[in-house]
Phi, psi and omega in degrees: 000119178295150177251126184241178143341276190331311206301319179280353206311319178303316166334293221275280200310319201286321164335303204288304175298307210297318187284355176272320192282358208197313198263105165257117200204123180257007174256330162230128154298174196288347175263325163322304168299346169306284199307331181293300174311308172280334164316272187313334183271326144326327185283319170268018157248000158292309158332316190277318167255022154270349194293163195262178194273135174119321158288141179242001175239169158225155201216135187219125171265150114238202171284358174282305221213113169235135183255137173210130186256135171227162199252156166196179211275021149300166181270337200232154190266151163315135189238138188225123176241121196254172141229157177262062173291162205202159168251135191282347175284298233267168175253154167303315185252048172104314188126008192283129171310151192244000000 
């Protein structure tokens, strides 16, 4: 099975509602975050059908957004869409008092 963008597609939209719907990021709009999305998912399936033998993923990151493809006894691999949330609220040196 060739692996495309499409083959995930169902993924990349419920991804797409949860972030219109949930994610406040002030570094991507929503179209940004698509292009992102789609960007990465090329990367992690070049990853994915490049992996060396005994491996079962392929994973494409930025700081936003991590995609990860797993391989399993299905023909097409399980796809996992992240977002990497952060608090703008957290401290920097741990949370310790100074």
């Amino acid at each position: 099975m060739e692996l495309t963008i499409e083959t995930f597609r169902q993924e990349i939209d419920a991804a797409m509602l949860s972030y219109d719907r949930h994610v406040v990021c002030v570094f991507k709009t929503p179209d940004d975050c698509l292009e992102a999305i789609e960007r990465l998912m090329l990367k992690a399936i070049k990853a994915y059908e490049n992996r060396v033998e005994g491996m079962r993923h392929g994973i494409a990151l930025d700081k936003e957004i991590t995609i990860m493809l797993s391989q399993n006894e299905g023909e097409a691999p399980l796809c996992g869409i992240y977002f990497n949330l952060h608090s703008p609220y957290s401290r920097e040196d741990g949370g310790r008092n100074i």
